[in-house]
C-alpha positions in Angstrom: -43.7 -26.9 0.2 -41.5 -28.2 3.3 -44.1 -29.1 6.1 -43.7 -28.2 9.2 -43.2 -32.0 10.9 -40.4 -32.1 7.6 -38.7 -29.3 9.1 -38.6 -30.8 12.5 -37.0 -34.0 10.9 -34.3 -31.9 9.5 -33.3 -30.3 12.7 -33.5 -33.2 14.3 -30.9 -34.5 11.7 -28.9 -31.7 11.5 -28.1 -32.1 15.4 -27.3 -36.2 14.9 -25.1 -35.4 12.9 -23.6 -32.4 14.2 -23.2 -34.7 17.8 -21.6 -37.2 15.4 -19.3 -35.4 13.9 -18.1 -33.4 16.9 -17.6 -36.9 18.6 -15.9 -38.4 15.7 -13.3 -35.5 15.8 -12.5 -36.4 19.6 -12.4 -39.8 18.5 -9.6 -38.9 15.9 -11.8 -39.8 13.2 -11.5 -36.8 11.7 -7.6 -36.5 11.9 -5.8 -35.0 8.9 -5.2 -37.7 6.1 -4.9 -37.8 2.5 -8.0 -37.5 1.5 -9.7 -38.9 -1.5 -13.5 -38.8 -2.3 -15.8 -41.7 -1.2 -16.8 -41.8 -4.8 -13.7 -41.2 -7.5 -14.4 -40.3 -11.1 -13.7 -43.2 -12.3 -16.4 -44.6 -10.5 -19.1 -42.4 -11.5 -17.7 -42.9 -15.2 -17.6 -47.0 -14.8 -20.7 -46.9 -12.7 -22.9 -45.7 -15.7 -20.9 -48.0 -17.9 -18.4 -46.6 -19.6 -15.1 -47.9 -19.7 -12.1 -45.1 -17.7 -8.4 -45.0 -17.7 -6.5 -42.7 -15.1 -3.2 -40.9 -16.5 -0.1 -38.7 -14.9 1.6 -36.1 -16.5 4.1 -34.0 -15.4 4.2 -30.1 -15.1 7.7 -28.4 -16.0 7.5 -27.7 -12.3 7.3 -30.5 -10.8 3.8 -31.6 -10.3 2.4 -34.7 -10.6 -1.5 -34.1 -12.5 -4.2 -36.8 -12.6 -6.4 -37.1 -15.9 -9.1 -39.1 -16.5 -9.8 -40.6 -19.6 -12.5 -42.3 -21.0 -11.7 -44.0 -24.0 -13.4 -43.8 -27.3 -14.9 -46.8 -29.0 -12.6 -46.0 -32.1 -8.9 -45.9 -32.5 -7.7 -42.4 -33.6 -11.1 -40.4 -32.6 -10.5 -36.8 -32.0 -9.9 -35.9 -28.4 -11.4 -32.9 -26.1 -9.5 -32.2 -22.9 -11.9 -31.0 -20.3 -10.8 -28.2 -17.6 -12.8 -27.9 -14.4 -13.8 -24.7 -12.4 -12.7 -23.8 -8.8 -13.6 -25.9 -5.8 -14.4 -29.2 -7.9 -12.2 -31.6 -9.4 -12.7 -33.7 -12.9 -15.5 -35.6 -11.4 -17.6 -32.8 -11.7 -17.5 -33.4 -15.7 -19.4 -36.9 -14.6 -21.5 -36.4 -12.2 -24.9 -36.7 -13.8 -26.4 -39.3 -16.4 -25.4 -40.2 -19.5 -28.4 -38.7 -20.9 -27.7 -35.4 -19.1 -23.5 -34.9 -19.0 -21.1 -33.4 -21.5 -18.7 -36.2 -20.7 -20.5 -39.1 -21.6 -22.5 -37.5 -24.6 -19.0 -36.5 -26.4 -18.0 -40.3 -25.8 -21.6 -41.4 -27.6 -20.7 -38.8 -30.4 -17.1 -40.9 -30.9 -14.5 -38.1 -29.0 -11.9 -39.3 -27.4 -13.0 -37.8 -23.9 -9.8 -36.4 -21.3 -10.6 -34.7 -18.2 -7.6 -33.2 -16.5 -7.2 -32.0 -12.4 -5.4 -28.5 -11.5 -2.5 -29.0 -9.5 -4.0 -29.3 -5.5 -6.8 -31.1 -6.3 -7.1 -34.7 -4.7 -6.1 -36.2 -7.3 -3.0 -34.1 -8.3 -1.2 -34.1 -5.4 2.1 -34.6 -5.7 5.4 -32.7 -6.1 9.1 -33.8 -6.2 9.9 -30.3 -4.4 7.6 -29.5 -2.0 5.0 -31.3 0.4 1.4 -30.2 1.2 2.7 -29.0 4.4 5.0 -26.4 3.0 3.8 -22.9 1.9 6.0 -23.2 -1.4 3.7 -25.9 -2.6 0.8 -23.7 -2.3 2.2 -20.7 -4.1 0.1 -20.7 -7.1 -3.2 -19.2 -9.0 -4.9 -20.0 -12.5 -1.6 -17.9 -13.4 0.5 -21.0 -12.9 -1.9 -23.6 -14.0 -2.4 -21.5 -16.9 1.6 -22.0 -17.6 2.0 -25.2 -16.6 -0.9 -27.3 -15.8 -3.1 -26.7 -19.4 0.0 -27.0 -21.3 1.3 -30.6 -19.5 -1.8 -31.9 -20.1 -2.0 -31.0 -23.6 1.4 -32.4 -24.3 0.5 -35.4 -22.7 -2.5 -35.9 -24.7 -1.4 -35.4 -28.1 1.5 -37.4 -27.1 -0.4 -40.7 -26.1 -3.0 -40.0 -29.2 -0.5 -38.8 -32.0 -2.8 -35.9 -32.5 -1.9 -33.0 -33.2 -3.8 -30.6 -32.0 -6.9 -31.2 -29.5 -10.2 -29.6 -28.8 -10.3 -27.6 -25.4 -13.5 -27.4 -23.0 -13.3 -26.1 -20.1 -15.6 -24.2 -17.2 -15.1 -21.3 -14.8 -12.1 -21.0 -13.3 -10.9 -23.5 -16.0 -11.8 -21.2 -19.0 -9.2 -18.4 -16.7 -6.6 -20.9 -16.5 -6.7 -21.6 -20.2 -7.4 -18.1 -22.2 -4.5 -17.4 -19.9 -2.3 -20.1 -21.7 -4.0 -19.1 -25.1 -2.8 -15.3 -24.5 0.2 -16.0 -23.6 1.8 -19.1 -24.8 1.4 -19.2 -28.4 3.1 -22.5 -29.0 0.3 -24.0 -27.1 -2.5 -22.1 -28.4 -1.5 -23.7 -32.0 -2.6 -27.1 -30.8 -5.6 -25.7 -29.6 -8.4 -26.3 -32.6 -11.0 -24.8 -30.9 -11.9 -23.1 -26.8 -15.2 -23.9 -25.9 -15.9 -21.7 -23.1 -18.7 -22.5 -20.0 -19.2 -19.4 -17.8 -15.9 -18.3 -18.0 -14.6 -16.7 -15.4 -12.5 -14.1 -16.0 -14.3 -10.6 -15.4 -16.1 -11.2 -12.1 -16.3 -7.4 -11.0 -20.4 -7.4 -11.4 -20.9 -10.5 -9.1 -23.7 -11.2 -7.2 -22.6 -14.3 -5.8 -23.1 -14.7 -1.9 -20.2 -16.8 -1.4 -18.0 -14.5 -3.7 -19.4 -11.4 -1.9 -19.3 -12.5 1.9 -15.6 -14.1 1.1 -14.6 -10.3 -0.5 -16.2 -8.0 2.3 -14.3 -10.1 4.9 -11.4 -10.4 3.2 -11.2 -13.8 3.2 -8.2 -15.0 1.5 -5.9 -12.3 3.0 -7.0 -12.8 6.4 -5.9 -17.0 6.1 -3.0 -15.7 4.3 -2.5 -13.7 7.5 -2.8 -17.0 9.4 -0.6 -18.5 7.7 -3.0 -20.2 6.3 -2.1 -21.6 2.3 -4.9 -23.7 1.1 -8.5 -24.4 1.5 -9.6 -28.0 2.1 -12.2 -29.6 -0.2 -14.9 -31.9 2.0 -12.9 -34.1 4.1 -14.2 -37.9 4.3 -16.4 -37.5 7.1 -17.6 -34.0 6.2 -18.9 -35.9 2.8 -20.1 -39.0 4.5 -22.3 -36.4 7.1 -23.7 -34.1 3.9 -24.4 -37.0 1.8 -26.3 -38.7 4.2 -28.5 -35.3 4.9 -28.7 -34.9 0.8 -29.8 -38.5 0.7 -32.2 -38.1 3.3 -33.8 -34.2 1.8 -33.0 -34.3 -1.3 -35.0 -31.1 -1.7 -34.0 -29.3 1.7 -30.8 -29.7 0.5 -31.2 -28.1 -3.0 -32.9 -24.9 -1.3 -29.6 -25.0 0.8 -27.7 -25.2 -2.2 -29.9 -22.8 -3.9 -29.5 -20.3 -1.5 -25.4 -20.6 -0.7 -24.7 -21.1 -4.4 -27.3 -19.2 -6.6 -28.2 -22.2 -8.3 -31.9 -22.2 -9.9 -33.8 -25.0 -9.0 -35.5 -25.9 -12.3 -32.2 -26.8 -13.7 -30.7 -29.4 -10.8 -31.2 -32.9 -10.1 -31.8 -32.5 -6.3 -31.7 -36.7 -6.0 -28.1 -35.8 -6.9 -27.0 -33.7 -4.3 -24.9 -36.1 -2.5 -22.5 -37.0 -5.8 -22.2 -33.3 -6.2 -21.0 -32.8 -3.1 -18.3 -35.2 -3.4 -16.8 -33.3 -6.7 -16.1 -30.6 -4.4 -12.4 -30.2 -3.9 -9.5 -27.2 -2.5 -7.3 -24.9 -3.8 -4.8 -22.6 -2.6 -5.3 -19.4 -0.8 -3.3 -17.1 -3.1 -5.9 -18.4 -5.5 -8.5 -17.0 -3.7 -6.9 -14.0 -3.2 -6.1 -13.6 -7.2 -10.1 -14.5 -7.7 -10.9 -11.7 -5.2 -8.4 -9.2 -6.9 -10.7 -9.8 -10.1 -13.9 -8.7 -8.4 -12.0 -5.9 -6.6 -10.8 -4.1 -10.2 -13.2 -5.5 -12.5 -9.8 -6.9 -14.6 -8.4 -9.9 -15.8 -4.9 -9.8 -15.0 -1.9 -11.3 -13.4 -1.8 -11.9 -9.6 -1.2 -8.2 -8.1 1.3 -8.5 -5.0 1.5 -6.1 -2.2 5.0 -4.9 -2.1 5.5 -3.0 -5.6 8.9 -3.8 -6.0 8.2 -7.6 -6.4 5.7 -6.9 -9.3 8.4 -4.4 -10.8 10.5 -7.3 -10.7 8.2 -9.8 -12.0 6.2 -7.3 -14.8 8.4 -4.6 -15.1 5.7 -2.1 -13.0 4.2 -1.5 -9.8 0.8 -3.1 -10.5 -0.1 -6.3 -12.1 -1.0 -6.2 -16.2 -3.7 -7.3 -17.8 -3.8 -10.8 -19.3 -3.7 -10.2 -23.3 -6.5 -11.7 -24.3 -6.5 -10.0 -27.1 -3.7 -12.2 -28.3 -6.1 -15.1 -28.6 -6.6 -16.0 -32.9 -8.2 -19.7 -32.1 -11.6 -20.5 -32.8 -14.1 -20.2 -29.8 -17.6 -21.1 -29.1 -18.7 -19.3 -25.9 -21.9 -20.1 -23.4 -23.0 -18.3 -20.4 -25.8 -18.6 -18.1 -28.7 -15.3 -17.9 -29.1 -16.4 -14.5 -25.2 -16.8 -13.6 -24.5 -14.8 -10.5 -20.8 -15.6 -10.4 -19.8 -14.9 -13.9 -22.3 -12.2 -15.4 -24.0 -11.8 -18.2 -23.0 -8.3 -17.9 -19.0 -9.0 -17.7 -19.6 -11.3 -20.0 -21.0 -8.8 -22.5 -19.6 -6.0 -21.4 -15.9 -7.3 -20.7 -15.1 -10.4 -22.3 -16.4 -10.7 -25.6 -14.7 -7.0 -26.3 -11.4 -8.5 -24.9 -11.2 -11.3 -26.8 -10.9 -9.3 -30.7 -9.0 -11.4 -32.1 -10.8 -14.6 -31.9 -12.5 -16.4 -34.4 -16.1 -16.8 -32.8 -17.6 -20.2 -34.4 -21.0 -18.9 -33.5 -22.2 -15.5 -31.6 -21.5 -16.1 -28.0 -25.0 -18.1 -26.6 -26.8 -16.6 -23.4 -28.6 -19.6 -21.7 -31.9 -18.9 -20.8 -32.0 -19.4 -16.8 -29.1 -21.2 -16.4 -26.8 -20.6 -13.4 -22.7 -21.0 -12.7 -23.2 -24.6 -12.0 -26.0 -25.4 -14.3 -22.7 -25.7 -17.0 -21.9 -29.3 -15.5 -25.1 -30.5 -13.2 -28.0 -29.2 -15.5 -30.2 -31.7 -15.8 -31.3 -30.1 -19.3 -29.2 -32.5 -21.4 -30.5 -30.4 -24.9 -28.3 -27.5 -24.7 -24.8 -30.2 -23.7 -26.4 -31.8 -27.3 -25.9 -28.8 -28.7 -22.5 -28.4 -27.5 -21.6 -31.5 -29.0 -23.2 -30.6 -32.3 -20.8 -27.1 -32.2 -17.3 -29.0 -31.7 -18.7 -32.0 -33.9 -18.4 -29.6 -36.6 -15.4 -27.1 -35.6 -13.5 -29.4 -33.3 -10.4 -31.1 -34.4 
């Protein structure tokens, strides 16, 4: 219970640092820069004492994509590529303790651990075509990472190891981006040995979410669009150094906070940890928002749907956007979601997903997570059900 002289603190906090940052942006403190986190992923990978590598591949259109590596103790160990959700970057993969993360435990179980970054994250920035500034850059959804970013990070991969084919985890947004490239790029789905799938999100129309909901009844991404308006920042420098020192300080007014904005479930999150999760936070583009908004809007998983008919006539030969085939999908797949996920529910999990995806070979019946919320799939501190995990693709990956 949060006493009342606690409270006091925390207002009294709140406006220190609300003073500071509002002076820090006169000061020019707060100017726009290339921003990188205060902590990298490789950090929080070497700071628990594992060793990290940082790679680059390159998409067929022109993107430069980070992905961390941490190497495995044996020459020629299998390898798992990692995709992360929406609004975080690789480092949300290691952001807890090695007794607690996916990451590190498929590194103590001998996999050859790869975490890649979707295009417009900090640490895939670049593009031989376009800057940041320009509105070409930010033209994309999970549609195009699904096309290009999965696949250029597979290639890369199997290409450094010799593999040839990879296991594939991935969470959220991620698991859109790659049943997408399962679906529809077959060529890539046969180096895929096995999906497994963390709260994927790909039929959102049940959402409960207050973010989700509040960003969909304002029309969020359509009213920056109207703005001209093409991305969404992550936590700039100063906005991290201001939240981590108020998670530092209340640890557990923050998680309430959290709790509250996020529908985490408090049992499940290290709340002495609030300060590293906040600096896996990252942005994305505004179309991508708008494609995620779509989804809740129809209840479908499908290609982005553009206004003007003729331009989806042109791209998908009718007026409004198809359906993604998941259908398509023959690989094996272990699936997980949360009881208590308010993003990704278990209802359109149940109801939607696991009828759309026929064709796959289901290693297990798809697992329902007792309590577990949309986050809870990387910062759980319940590191028995990541073991499990690791037990599945021990004996089904590749």
């Amino acid at each position: 219970m949060v006493s009342l002289q606690d409270t006091r603190n925390v207002l009294k906090k709140l406006l220190n640092l609300s003073l500071l940052y509002v002076w820090a942006g006169f000061a020019g403190a707060a100017q726009k820069c290339e921003a990188q986190p205060i902590i990298t992923a490789t950090d929080l990978i070497v700071g628990q004492g594992y060793p990290a590598e940082l790679h680059r591949a390159w998409t067929a259109d022109a993107f430069e994509l980070s992905i961390h590596r941490i190497p495995p103790k044996n020459v020629g160990s299998r390898a798992v590529l990692m995709m992360h959700g929406v609004f975080v970057n690789a480092g949300s993969w290691v952001a807890n303790l090695p007794f607690n993360d996916l990451a590190f435990m498929l590194h103590d179980a001998g996999w050859d651990v790869w975490m890649g970054n979707f295009r417009g994250t900090v640490y895939s920035t670049f593009n031989t075509n376009y800057t940041q500034k320009q509105r070409e850059y930010w033209d994309f959804s999970w549609i195009e990472m699904a096309k290009y970013d999965v696949p250029a990070c597979i290639d890369y991969i199997l290409k450094f190891t010799g593999h040839e084919k990879l296991s594939l985890v991935c969470h959220s947004e991620g698991c859109a981006a790659s049943l997408t490239t399962l679906a529809t790029l077959p060529e890539v789905a046969d180096k895929v040995g096995i999906l497994m799938a963390l709260a994927p999100a790909a039929f959102v129309g049940h959402t409960t979410s207050l973010p989700a909901v509040i960003g969909q009844k304002l029309d969020i991404g359509d009213r920056l669009a109207s703005r001209e308006i093409w991305h969404v920042n992550g936590l700039t420098p100063l906005a991290e150094v201001l939240l981590t020192e108020f998670c530092s300080s209340w640890p557990g007014v923050c998680a309430i906070t959290m709790q509250i904005m996020m529908g985490w479930d408090l049992r499940n999150v290290n709340a002495s940890r609030m300060d590293i999760y906040l600096q896996v936070t990252d942005g994305t583009s505004t179309k991508n928002l708008q494609h995620g908004f779509q989804a809740m809007d129809t209840n479908r998983f499908a290609y982005y749907n553009y206004s003007d008919p003729n331009t989806n006539r042109d791209l998908y030969g009718q007026v409004d956007a198809p359906d993604i085939p998941l259908w398509n999908i023959t690989n094996k797949i272990a699936l997980y979601y949360g009881s208590h996920d308010t993003l990704v529910t278990p209802y359109d999990i149940e109801n939607s997903l696991i009828p759309a995806l026929s064709s796959a070979a289901f290693v297990q019946r798809p697992v329902s997570i007792p309590f577990w919320n949309h986050a809870d799939f990387v910062f759980s501190m319940d590191g028995s059900w990541y073991q499990k995990m690791v037990g599945v693709l021990d004996k089904w990956g590749v």
